[in-house]
N, C-alpha and C positions, 0 to 999 in steps of 0.2 A: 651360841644358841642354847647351850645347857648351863648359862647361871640365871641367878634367881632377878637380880637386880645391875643390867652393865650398864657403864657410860658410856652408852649409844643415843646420838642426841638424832639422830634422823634417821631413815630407813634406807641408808648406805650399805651401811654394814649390815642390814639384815637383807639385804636384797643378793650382796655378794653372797650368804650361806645359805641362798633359800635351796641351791638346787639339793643339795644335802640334806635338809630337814624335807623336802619332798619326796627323798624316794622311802624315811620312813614311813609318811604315809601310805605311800602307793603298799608297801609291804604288808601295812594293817590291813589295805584290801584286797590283796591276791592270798591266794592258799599257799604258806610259808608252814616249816616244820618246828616251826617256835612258835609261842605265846609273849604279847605284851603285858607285861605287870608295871605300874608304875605305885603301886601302895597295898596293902594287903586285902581291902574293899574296892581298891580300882582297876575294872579288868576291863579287855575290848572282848564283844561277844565275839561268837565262832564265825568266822566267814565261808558263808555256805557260795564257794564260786570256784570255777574249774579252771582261771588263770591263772599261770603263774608266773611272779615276778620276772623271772631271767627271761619272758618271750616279751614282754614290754621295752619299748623304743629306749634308748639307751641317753640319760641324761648330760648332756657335755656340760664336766666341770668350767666354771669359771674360769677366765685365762688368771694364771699366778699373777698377783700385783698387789702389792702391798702401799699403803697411805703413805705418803712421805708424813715427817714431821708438824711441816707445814700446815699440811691440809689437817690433819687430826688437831691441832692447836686449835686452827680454826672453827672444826666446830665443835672444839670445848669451850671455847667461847662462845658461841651462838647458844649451846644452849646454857651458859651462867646467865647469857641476858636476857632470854626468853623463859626459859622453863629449867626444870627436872629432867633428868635421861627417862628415856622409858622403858620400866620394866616389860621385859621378858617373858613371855610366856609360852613356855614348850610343853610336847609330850611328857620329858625327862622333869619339870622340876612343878607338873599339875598335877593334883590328886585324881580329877575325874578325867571323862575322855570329851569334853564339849570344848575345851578351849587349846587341842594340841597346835603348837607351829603358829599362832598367832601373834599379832604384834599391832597395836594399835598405832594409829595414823596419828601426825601430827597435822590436822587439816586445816584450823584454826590458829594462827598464831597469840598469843597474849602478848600482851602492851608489857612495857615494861614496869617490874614491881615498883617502883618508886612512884610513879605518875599511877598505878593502878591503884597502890594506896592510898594518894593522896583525892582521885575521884573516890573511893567508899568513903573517906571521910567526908567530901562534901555533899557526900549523898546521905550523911549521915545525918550534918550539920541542916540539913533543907527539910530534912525527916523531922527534927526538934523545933522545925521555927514556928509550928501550930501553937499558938497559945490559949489555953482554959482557963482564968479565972488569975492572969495573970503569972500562971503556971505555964513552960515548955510541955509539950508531948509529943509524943510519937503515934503518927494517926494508923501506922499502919495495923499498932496492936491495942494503942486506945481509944476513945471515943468522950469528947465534949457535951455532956447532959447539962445545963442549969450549972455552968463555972462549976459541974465536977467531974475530973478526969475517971473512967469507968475503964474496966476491963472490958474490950471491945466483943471477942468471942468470935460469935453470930450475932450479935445485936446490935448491930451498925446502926438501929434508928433510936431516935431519942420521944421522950415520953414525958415532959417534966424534966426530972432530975435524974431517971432511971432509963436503964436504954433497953431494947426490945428487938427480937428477930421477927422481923415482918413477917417471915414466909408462914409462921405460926401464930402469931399474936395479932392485936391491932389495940390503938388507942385511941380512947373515947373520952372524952371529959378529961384528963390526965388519967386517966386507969388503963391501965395494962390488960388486956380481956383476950381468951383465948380465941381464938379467929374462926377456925371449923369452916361453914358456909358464909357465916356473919362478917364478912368483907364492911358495909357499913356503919355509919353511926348514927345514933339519936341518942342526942344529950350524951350520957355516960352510960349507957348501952349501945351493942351491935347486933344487926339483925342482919336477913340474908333479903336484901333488895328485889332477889325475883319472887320472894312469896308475901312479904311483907312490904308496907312503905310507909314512913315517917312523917306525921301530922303534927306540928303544936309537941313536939316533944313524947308524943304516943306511937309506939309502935301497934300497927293495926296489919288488919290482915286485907294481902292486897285484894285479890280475887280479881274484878275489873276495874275497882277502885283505884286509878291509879293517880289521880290526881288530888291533891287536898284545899279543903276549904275550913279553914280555922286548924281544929283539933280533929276535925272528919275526915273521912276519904270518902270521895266518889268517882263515878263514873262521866266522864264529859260529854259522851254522846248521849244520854238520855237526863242530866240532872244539869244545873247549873247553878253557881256560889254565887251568892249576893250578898253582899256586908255579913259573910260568917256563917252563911245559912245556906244549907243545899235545900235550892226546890225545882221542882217540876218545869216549870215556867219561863218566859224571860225575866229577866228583871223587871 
């Protein structure tokens, strides 16, 4: 429990020393006549508590039994084909006090590295099969504008030949136009739809006008379009 990195491939062996590395704990929290230091900036505050250690129920070590050969072979192999041992992490070899007696879980098993590598690669291989202009890419960091690969960013949308973050921009005619309320288009202009509305290419002001006749706007319950022309009347 006090090195920095063992070959411990499962939580066997740390389950056999936990009763040990428990009662340092319990000692950092009853009132003991010592102080823990594990670094010259890492100290445990003062334990303001009237228990002490020696009247706490009394820990029974682990029965003596040590790994045959066998069984430790075993999982030095288990973990050459699965993973890394996992390091260690105590009181004795952490600078701060957030992580004493800990030991991360192997909860997840990983595939074997041969077959892991061999899926990134074809997840790499399926990443390249995008083609722009006759050119491989990678969609997840480029982006295909007009057969020309772009640095993707934020600007996943395309514009022409240039690509553009929606959340800000918008494109009008091919023009790149900053967005604000102007959500819409007219021609190569954007305007903002609830005050404005779009005639023949003129942006006009909507008010009730919200319907167009020609290059006009009007209003449809009191006016009516006839070939171009708002009047009064029916047709």
């Amino acid at each position: 429990m006090r090195s920095g990195a063992t070959d411990m491939p499962l939580q066997l062996e740390f389950d056999h020393r936990f009763s040990r590395a428990i009662k340092e704990r319990l000692k950092r929290q009853c009132s003991t006549p010592f102080a823990y230091f594990t670094a010259p900036k890492s100290y445990y505050p003062q334990v303001f508590t009237s228990t002490n250690y020696k009247d706490l129920p009394k820990l029974h070590p682990p029965k003596a039994h040590r790994l045959s050969e066998k069984q430790v072979n075993e999982m030095r192999n288990w973990r050459a084909m699965y993973d890394q041992s996992v390091p260690q992490k105590t009181a004795r070899n952490m600078t701060t006090k957030d992580n004493p007696g800990t030991l991360p879980i192997i909860s997840l098993l990983q595939e074997n590295k041969a077959r892991a590598n061999a899926s990134a690669e074809e997840a790499k291989v399926r990443n390249r099969r995008a083609l722009c202009g006759g050119k491989s890419y990678d969609h997840r960091f480029s982006v295909c504008c007009g057969g020309n690969i772009l640095w993707k960013g934020n600007g996943a949308s395309c514009c022409g030949t240039r690509n553009y973050d929606r959340r800000f921009r918008v494109c009008c005619g091919g023009k790149i136009l900053w967005k604000g309320n102007g959500a819409s288009c007219c021609g190569n202009r954007n305007y903002d739809h609830r005050f404005r509305v779009c005639c023949g290419g003129n942006i006009l002001w909507k008010g009730n006008g919200a319907s167009c006749c020609g290059n006009r706007n009007y209003d449809y319950r009191f006016r009516k379009c006839c070939p171009g022309n708002v009047i009064k009347s029916w047709c």
